[in-house]
Every structure is written in C-alpha cells, then in structure tokens.
C-alpha positions in Angstrom: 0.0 0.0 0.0 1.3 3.4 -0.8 1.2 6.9 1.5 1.5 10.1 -0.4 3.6 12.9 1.9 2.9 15.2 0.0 0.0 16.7 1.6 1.0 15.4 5.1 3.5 16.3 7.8 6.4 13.8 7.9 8.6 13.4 10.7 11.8 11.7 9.0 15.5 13.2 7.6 15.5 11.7 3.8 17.1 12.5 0.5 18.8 11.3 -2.4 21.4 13.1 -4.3 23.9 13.4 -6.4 27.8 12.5 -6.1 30.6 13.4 -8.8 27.7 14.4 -11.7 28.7 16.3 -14.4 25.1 17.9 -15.5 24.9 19.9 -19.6 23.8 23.4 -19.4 20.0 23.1 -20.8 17.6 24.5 -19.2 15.7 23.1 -16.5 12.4 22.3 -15.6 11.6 21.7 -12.0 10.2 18.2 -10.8 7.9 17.4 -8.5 8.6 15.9 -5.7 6.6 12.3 -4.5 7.6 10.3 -1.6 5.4 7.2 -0.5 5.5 4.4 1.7 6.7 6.3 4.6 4.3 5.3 7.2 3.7 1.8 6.8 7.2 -0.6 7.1 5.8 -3.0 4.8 5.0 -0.7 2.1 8.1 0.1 -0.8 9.3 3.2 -0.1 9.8 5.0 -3.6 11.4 8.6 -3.8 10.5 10.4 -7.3 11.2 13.4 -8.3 9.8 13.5 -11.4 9.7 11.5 -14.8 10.8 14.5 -17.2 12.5 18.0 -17.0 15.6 16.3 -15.3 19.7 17.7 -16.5 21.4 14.5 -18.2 24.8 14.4 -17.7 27.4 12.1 -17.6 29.0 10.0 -14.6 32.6 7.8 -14.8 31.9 4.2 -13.6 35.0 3.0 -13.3 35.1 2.5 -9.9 32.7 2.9 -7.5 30.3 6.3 -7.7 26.8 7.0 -5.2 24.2 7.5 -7.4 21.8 7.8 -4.1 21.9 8.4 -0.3 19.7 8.0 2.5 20.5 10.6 4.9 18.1 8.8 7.3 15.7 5.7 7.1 12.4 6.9 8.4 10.9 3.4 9.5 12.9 0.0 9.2 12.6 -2.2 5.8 13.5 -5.2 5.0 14.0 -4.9 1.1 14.8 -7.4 -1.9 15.8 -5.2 -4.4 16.9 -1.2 -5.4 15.4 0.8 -8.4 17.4 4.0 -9.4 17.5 6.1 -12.6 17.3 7.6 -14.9 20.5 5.7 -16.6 21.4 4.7 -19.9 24.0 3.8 -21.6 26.1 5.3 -24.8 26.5 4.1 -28.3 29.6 3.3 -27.9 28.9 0.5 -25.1 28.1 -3.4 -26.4 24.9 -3.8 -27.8 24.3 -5.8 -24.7 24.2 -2.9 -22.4 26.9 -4.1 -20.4 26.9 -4.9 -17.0 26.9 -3.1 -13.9 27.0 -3.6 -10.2 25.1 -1.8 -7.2 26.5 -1.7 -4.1 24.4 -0.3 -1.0 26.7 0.7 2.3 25.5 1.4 5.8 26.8 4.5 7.7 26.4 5.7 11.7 23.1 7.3 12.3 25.5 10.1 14.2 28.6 10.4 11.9 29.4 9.9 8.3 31.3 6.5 8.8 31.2 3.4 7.2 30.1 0.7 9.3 31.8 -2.4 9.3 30.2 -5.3 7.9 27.6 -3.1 6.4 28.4 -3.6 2.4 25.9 -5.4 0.3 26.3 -6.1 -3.2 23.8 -6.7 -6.0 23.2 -10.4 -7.1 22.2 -8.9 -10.2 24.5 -7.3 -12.9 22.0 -5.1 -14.7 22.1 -3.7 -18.4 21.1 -0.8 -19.5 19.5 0.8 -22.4 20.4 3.5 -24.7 17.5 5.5 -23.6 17.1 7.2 -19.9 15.3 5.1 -17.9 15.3 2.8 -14.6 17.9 0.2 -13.6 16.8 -2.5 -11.1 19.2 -4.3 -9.3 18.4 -7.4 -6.8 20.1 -7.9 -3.7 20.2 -10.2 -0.9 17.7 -9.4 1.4 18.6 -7.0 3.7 17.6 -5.1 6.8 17.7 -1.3 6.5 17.1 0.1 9.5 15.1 3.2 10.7 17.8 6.5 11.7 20.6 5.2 9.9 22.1 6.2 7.1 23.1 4.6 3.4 24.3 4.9 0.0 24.0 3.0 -3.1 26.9 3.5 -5.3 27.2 2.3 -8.9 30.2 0.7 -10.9 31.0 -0.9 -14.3 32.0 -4.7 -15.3 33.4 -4.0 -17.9 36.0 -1.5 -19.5 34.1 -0.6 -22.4 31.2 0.8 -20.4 32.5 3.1 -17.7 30.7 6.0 -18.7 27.3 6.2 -18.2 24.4 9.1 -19.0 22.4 10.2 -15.8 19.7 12.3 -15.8 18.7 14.1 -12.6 16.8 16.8 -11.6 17.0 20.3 -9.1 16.1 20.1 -5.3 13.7 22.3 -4.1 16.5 24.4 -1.9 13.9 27.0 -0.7 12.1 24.7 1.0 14.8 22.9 2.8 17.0 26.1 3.9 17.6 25.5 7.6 16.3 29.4 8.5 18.0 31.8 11.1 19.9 29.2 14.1 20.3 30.5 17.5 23.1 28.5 17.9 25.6 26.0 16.2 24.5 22.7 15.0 27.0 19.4 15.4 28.1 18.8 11.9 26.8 15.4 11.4 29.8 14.3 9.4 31.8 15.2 12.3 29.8 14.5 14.9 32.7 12.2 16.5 34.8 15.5 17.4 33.5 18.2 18.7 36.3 20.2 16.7 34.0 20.9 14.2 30.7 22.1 13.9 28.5 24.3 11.7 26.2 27.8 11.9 23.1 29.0 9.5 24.1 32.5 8.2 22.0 34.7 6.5 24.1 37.3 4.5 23.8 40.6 5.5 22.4 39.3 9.0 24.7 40.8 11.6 24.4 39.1 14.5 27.5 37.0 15.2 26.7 33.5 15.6 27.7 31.8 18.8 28.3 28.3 19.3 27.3 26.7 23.0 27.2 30.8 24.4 30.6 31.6 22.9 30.5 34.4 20.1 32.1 33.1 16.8 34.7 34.6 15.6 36.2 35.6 11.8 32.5 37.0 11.1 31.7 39.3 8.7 27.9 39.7 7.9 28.5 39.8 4.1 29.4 36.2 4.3 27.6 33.5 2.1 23.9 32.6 3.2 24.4 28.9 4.2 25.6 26.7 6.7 29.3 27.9 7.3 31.7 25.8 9.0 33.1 26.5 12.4 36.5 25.4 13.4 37.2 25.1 16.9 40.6 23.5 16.8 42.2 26.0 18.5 39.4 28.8 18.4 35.9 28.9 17.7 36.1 30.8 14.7 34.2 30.2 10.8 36.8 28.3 8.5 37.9 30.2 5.7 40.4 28.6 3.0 43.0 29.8 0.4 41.6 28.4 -2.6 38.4 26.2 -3.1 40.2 23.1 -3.1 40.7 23.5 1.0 37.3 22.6 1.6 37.0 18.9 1.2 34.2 17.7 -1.0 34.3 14.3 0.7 32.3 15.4 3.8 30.1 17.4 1.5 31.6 20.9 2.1 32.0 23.3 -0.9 34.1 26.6 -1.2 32.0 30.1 -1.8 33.9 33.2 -2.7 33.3 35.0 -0.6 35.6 38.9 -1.1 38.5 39.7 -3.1 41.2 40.3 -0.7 42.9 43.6 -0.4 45.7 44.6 -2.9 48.9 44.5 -1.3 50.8 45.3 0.8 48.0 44.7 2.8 46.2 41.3 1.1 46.3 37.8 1.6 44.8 35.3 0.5 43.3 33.4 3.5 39.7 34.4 3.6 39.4 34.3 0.6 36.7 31.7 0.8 34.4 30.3 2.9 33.3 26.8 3.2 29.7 26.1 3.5 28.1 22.5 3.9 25.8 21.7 1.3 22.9 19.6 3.4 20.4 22.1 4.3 18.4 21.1 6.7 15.1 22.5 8.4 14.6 21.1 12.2 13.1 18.1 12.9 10.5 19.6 15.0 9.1 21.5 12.2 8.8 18.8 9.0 8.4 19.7 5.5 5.0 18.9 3.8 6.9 16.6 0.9 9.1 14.8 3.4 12.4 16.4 1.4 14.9 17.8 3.8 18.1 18.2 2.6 20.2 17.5 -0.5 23.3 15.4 -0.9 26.7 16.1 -0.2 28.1 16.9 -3.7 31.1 18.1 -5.4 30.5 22.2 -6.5 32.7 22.2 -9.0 31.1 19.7 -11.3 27.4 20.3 -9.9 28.1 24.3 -9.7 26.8 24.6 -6.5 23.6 23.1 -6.6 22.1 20.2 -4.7 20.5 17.3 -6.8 18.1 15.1 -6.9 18.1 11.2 -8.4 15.0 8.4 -8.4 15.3 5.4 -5.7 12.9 3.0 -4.8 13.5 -0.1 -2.1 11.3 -2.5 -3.0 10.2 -4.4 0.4 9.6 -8.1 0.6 6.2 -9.7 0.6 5.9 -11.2 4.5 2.3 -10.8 4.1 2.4 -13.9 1.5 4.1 -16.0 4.6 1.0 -15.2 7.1 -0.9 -18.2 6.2 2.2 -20.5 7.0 3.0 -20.2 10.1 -0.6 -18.8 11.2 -1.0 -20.1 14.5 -3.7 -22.8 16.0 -5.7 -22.1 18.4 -6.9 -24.5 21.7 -9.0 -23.5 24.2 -9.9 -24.3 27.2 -13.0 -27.1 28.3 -14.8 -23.7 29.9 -14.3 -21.3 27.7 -17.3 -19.8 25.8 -15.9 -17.0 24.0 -14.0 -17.7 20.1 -12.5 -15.4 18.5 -14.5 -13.2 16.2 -14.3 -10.3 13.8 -14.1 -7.2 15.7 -17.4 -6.4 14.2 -19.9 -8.6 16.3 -19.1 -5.6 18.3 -20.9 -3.0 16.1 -23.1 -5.0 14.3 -25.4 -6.7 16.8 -28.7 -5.7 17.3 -31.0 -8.4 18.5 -34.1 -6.6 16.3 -36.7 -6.3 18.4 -37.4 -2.8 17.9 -36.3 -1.8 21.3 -33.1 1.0 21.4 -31.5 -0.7 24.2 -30.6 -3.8 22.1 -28.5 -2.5 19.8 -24.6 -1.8 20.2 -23.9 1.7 20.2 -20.8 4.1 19.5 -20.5 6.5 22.3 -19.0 9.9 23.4 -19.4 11.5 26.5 -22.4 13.2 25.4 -24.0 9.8 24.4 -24.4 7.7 21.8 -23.8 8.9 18.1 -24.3 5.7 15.7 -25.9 2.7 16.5 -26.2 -1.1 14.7 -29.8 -1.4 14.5 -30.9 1.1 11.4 -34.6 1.7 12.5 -33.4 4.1 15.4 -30.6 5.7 12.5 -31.4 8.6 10.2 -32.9 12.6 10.0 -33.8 13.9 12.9 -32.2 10.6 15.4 -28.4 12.6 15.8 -27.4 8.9 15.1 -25.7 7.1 12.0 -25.7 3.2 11.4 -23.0 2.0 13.3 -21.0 -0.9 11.1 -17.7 -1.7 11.4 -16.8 0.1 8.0 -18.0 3.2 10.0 -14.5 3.3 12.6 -12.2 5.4 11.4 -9.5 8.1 11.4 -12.9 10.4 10.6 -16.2 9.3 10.9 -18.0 9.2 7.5 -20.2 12.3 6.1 -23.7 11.3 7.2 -26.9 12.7 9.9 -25.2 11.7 13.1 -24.1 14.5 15.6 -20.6 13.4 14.8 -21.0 12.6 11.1 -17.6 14.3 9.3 -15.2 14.6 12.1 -12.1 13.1 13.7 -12.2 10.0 16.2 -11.2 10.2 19.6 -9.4 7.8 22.0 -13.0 9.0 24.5 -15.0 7.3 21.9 -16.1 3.6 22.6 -18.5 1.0 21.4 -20.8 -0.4 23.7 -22.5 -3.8 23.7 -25.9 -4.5 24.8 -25.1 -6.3 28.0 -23.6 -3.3 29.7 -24.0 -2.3 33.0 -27.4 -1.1 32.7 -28.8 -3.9 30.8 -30.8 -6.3 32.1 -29.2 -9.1 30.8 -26.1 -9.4 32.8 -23.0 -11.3 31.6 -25.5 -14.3 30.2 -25.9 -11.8 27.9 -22.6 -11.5 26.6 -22.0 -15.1 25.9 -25.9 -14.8 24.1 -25.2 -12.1 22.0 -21.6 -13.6 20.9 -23.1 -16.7 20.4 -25.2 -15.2 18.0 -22.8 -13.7 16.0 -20.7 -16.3 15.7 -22.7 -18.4 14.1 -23.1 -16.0 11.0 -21.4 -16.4 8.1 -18.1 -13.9 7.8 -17.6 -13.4 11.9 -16.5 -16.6 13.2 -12.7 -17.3 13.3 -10.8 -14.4 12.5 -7.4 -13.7 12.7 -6.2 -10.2 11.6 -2.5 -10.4 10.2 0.5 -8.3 9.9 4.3 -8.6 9.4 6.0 -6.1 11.2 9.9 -4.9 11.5 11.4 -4.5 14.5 13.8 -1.9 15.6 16.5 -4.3 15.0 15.5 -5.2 11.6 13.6 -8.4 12.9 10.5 -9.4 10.7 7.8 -10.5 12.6 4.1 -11.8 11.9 2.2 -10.5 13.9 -1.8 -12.6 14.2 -4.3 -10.1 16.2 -7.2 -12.0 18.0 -10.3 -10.3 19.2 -13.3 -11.8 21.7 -16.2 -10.1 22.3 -16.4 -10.2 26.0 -13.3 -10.8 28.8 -14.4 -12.8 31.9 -12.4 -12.7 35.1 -9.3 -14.2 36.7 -7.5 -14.9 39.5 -5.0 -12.9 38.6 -6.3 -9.4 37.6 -9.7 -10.2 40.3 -12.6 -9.3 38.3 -10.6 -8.3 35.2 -13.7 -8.7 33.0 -14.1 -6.2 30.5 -16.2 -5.4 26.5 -13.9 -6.6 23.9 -10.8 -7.7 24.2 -7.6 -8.0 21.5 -5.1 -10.5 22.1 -2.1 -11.2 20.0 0.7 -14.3 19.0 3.6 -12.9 17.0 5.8 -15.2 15.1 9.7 -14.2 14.5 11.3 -15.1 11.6 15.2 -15.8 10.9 17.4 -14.6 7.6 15.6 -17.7 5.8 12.2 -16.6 6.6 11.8 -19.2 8.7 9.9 -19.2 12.2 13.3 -19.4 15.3 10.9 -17.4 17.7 7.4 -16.5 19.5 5.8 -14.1 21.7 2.5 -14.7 23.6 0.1 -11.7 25.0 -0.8 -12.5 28.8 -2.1 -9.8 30.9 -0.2 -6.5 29.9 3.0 -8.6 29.6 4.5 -11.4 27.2 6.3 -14.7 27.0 9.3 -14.7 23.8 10.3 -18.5 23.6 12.4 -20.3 21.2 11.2 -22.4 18.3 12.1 -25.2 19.5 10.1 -24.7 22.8 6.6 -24.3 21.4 4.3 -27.0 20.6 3.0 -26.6 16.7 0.8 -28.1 14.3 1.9 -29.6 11.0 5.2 -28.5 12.4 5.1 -25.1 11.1 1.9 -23.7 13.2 2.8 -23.0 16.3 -0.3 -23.7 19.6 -1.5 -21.5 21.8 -3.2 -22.7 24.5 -6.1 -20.1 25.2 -6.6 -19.1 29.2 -10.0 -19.3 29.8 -12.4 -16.2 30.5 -9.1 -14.0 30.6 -8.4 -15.1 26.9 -4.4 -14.8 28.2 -2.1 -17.2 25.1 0.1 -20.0 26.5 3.1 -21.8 25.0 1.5 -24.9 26.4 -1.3 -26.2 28.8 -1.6 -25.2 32.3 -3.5 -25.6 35.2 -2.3 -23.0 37.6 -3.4 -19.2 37.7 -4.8 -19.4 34.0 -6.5 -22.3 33.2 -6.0 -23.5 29.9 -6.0 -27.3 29.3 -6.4 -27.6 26.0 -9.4 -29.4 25.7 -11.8 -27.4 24.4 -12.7 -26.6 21.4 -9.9 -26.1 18.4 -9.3 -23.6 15.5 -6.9 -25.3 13.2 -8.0 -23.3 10.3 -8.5 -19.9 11.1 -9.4 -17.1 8.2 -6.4 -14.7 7.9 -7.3 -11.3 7.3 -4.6 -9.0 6.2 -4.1 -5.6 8.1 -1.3 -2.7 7.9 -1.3 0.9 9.3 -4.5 1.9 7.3 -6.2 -0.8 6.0 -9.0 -1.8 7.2 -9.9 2.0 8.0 -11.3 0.3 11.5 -7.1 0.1 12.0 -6.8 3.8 12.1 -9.6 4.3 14.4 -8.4 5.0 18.1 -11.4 4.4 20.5 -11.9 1.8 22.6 -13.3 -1.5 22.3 -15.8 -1.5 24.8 -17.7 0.7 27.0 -15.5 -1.0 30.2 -13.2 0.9 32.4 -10.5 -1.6 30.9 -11.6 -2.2 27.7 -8.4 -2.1 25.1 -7.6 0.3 22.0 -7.4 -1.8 19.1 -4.0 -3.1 17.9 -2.1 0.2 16.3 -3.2 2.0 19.1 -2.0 -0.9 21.7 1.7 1.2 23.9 4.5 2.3 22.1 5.6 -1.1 20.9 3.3 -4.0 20.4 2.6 -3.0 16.7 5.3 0.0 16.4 8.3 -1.6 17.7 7.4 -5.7 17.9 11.2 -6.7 19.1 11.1 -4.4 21.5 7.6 -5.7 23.0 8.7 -9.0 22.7 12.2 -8.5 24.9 14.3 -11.6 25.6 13.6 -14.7 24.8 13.0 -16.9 28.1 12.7 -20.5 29.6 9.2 -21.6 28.0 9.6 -25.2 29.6 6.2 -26.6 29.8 5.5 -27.1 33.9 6.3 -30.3 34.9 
C-alpha cells in the first residue's frame, strides 16, 4: 500500500542526491517531488522526483560512484531489491548494455562512517539501455534500519562501459534552507569531534553567531547565506580557506567566494573563501510537507553549487504472503465460551426487536452517536448506522451528531449487555453466540508482518473476543472486547526461530524449539479461559488452559497494515468497560510499532512439569 507525503507532515531526515555528476547546461524544468510508503514498514518506499525536466549528464563508472543516499531511514525495511535512474547507456557501449554492479553501504546514524560489515552487493549485474530510464538491481535481502544512514553507489564490469548518461533533476533548496539558528548545529559528518561544527548565516544578517554561548569569531555579515563551518581547533572561529580546493568535497563541504582580498601590501589570501556545507536542513521539530529535507553532499565544481536530486525505490519483501504459513492454532480451554471473532460482532449486533437498548452503540461523552440497529438511525435521530466500516481516522459524512469529524481515544463501542442492561454477563455469551454463528464473523485472525527496531520481521496474528471474563489474577478483570495477540519471528531464511504470547499487559518470547506446533510449522496457543491470556503450552495453575476445548486449526487470515481496514486507524476503545483495550495500532508504544522491542528476551518456555 502506498502513502503520499505530499500533503502530510512527515517526521523523518531523507534524500537522495547526487555524487561526482557532471550535468549539460540546458535549461531546466523543476520536478515534483513524491515520496510514499513512509508510514507503513511493509510498504516500498519510492522517492520520485519526477519523470521528465531532469539535466542529463554524464557520470565515470569505473570505480565505485553514489548515485543515491539516504540521509536517514524513516521506519525500518527489510528490502529485496533497489530501483534508481534515470541511466542509460552510450552508443559506444556493447549492444548488450553491459553490466553493472550496485552496491548499497550502511553509515552511523550520528557520523558519516562506514560501518563495518555493512556492504551489500547486487546479485544482479544489470544492463542498461540506450535511452534514460530505470535500472533495477536485486540484492540479498537486507535489513535497513530506521535513523541510519546509506548509499547506493554504482560501478561498471566492464572497461568498455565506464561512462554512463544520468539524468537528474534540481532540489527544491527553498524549501529545505535551515532558517535563522540561534546556535551552532554538530556537523553530522563530524559529529565524532567536537572540533567541528557548523552555523546558518544569512548574508547581510549581523548578529555574530555563537556556538554553545561563545560568540564566533572571523565573522563578517557579508558572508555567504548557508551553513558555514566553524572550526574550533584552537578557536571557535568560521573556517575560511586559500583556494576552493581547501574545503573537502568528501564530507560534502563546498568553497563560496566569498571577497576579493585587499591589494597589497596589505592582502592575503586566507579568507578568501568560505566553506559552507551543502545539506540544508530544516529542524526536525518543524517537518516539511513533501518529506524532502536536505540534498546530498556533492562536489561544486562539477554540480556548480547546486544540490541534486536522483530516483530510488526499495522494493520491500512480501511477508504478508508468509501469514498463512505459520498462522498459528488455536486450543481452548474445556470452559471457555468466547472464540475469536471479527471485531465487528461488536458493532453490528442488534438483537431486532425494535427496542433501542438492544443494539450496540458508538458512544461519546455526550452519548451515543451511531448505532447497529438502522430503525433508530437517520434525520432527525443525531445517530448514524453504526458498522464496522463506519471506525475510522474520521467518521463518514452522514446525519449523526458526529457525522464528518475526527475519532477520539474517549469514543467507545458499547454492547448491549452493559452495566445497565438487564441481561447481565448471560448476555454477553448470548449475544456472541449469536454472531458467531453467522457467516463472515466466526474465526478471525487479523495479520501483519511487522519490523522490528533491530530489523527483525515478525508476523504479527491479532485475536479479538467479544467479552473478557475474570481471573485470579487481575480479580474481576472482565471487561467489552478484548484484543489478544501471537507474533511469530522469523530468521534470515524466513523461517519461524521465535514466538511471543500476550498475557495480561506482559509477554512470554520462547524459542522455536520450545513451542508445541501443528503440521510442524503452526505454532499452539493454548487459550486461558475467560481472561483469553495465550500459552506456550497447557496449564493448570493461575490461568487455566487445558487444552481441551474446542480447536481452531483453520483460522481465516485477514490481512491488516497501518490503514487498512480504516477500522485500523480508528483510536477508541473496544468497549464501554473501564478496561476495555484500543485496538492493535493504538496498543503502547511497541506492540505494533516496535514488535522486538515488546517481545524483549527470549525466556525458559519449559512446559510445567
């Protein structure tokens, strides 16, 4: 699925650029900028900035040459594959298009330095045509992982082929000028040392700078609007060179003229110029609309001065095919009642018996606003048709009071067994019982793969039940609705090494090896009854959960991500209960965000003896 950023904040450092391009001097029309997949971690994550209007120019092969650079991942991908363009390749080169290798290199999220161990090549040696387009190149699959930074650099197999046309096209600089700073900013290519460090200028601004309280020194307010290197070495003071060539291109400075020094006897030649970094970059409080922030470090000389931009696209691996194959099986427990369900038994029941109380309702403080049963909906009631299609980000345009406008973590579906119902907790097991037994509720498991923080796939398997009974463990503890969920780890083969149970607020990570499965790829989970809690294996102690109840060895797997269904996006709670859970996106800071970091170590998951 693919997320536009175009016409939404976006809280991540990302850009591709240009290194060592020598562009022809025809005019230029600017590209629009597109970035998508930048929400969702299993959605490809393609940066365009445009199809035509790009500068083609050439670029030597012969060794290695970034034709792209992530300044910083904004979520964690695990990708198969790397499109970049626009390429081709000249007459000159074999008909055959010759061959050429992609090599992708992860840096420190703090400082511009190769990591070791980091370098992935291509399996792929792609040709290339004599007209500009896009070159794909396959590649192992690898992690990349969220605040770190990479290139993808590009080099020739053969000797007849080292010089290839590249066509790219001018970053929007206006909107990613960093503004007037307070104070210095750490140069992020230096950010081991605190030697160095850099200031936003705006010429003919005549404040002096100051770095950490001290005032900078070597300022003049005619110098260059940019981001001007400050040296403190020996004093905190902007570094000015002799000639251009002082300012070193390889940590993406570049030389500005900035005044023609005095005749003598009186000149010299050391201020000559000033060196400027060439990343501008807006705060990360204060994101741009089209996700661009800064442009790549570049040689001046051969780009004259001006940040460019190229076409990427990581193209992420399909986990979601895997979901059915190590879905897991479900065993409950002789007493319990409750199966999982769709999520919406919870909206949709009614028992139709014309009487207002009998329906589920959605809820706010000032009362309900949609209900299931559609004789009490319409003109006049303040009240839509409450389905599961209506949960939302926004609720849709209709006659309800809150028909058009934004959902709210207050907001809450209640079932007709509530507190003031008359038909108690009998009523619960009545009105699941009902919907269970019609056709497209019964047996649902909603399905994800996920990334971790440490670049660990996991599928995740969400389980909802329409009631939650009591426990020894949390007392009463019942509550309306409640989620459950089973997440499955896979290894670098896609295969299954771990999983991690939801049990009250807390989870068990075991081993592979320690988990009882089906068919030897499904792994059980014995189901606690009333609380619903999932087990690694039967027990008898503060959750009961022998086994022996009913089984779901064939569950339907629905497929889920960060907006799809819209029910996903919609942050009110599950139940009219004090305790009744958000659904799964909404569920801490890690469960669906971050699932190695909810999962934690793995443990003993020994069945009791």
């Amino acid at each position: 699925m693919v997320y536009l950023s175009v016409v939404r904040r976006s809280y991540w450092i990302l850009l591709v650029g240009v290194v060592g391009a020598v562009l022809a001097p025809s005019p230029v029309a600017q590209a629009a900028t597109v970035v998508s997949g930048d929400r969702d971690t299993g959605a490809p994550l393609v940066i365009d900035p445009g199809v035509s209007g790009g500068e083609v120019g050439t670029l030597g092969v012969s060794s290695p040459k970034i034709v792209g650079l992530i300044r910083r991942m904004p979520v964690t991908k695990r990708v198969e594959a790397v499109t970049i363009g626009n390429f081709h390749r000249f007459e000159d080169c074999p008909a055959g298009g010759g061959s050429y290798t992609l090599t992708l290199k992860r840096y420190a999220s703090d400082r511009w330095v190769d990591q070791e161990g980091s370098h992935v090549e291509s399996t792929s040696h792609s040709a290339m045509s004599t007209s500009p387009g896009r070159v794909r190149f396959e590649l192992p699959d690898t992690t990349l992982v969220k605040d770190k930074a990479y290139t993808f650099s590009l080099k020739s197999n053969f000797n007849s082929c080292t010089v290839v046309g590249w066509e790219t096209w001018p970053h929007n600089q206006a909107q990613v000028d960093g503004g007037p700073q307070p104070d210095c900013a750490n140069a992020w290519e230096f950010a081991a040392s605190i030697n160095y460090m850099r200031v936003w200028h705006v010429k003919g601004q005549n404040e002096a700078p100051t770095c950490f309280g001290a005032t900078v020194r070597n300022f003049d307010p005619s110098m260059p609007t940019g981001w001007l290197l400050v040296n403190n070495s020996h004093t905190m003071e902007i570094q000015a060179q002799t000639s251009p060539g002082d300012c070193s291109a390889s940590y993406g400075l570049a030389a500005q003229a900035w005044r023609t020094p005095p005749a003598p006897p009186y000149g010299y030649q050391y201020d000559r110029y000033i060196c400027t970094f060439n990343q501008y970059t807006a705060p990360e409080s204060e994101p741009l609309a089209d996700g661009w922030y800064s442009a790549s470090q570049f040689e001046a000389p051969q780009t004259d001065g001006k940040p460019r931009d190229t076409y990427l696209q990581l193209h992420t691996i399909d986990y979601d095919a895997l979901l059915p194959d190590f879905a897991p099986t479900l065993f409950y427990d002789t007493d319990e009642l409750f199966r999982a369900i769709s999520p919406g038994a919870a909206t949709d029941y009614y028992s139709g018996g014309g009487v207002e109380g009998d329906s589920n309702q959605l809820k706010d403080a000032a009362g309900a606003f949609a209900i299931a049963d559609p004789i009490f909906t319409g003109l006049g009631s303040g009240r839509d048709l409450l389905t599961l299609g209506y949960l939302g980000e926004r609720y849709p345009a209709g006659s309800g009071r809150r028909s058009g406008q934004l959902a709210d973590s207050g907001d809450q579906v209640s079932e007709r067994s509530g507190s003031d119902s008359p038909h108690g907790d009998d009523g619960y097991i009545e009105e699941h019982l009902e919907m269970h037994a019609r056709a497209g509720y019964p047996n649902r498991l909603y399905s994800r793969a996920g990334i971790g923080g440490n670049g660990k796939v996991w599928l995740q398997y969400w389980i909802f039940y329409y009631w939650d009974g009591p426990n020894s463990i949390l007392g009463d503890g019942s509550h309306e609705g409640d989620w459950e969920m089973v997440q499955v780890g896979l290894d670098s083969l896609q295969q299954p090494d771990t999983v991690a149970f939801a049990q009250h607020g807390h989870v068990q990570h075991c081993d592979w090896d320690q988990v009882e499965t089906a068919w030897g790829t499904h792994p059980k989970v014995f189901v606690a009854d009333d609380s619903h809690a999932s087990l690694p294996h039967a027990s008898s102690g503060s959750d009961d959960a022998d086994g022996e109840g009913a089984q779901l060895l064939y569950p339907t797997i629905e497929p889920i991500d960060a907006t799809s269904p819209s029910w996903i996006a919609w942050p009110g709670k599950w139940g009219d209960s004090d305790t009744s859970p958000p659904g799964p996106y909404f569920q801490g800071a890690t469960k669906w965000h971050d699932p190695s970091a909810w999962a934690g170590p793995v443990t003993d998951c020994s069945p009791d003896p």
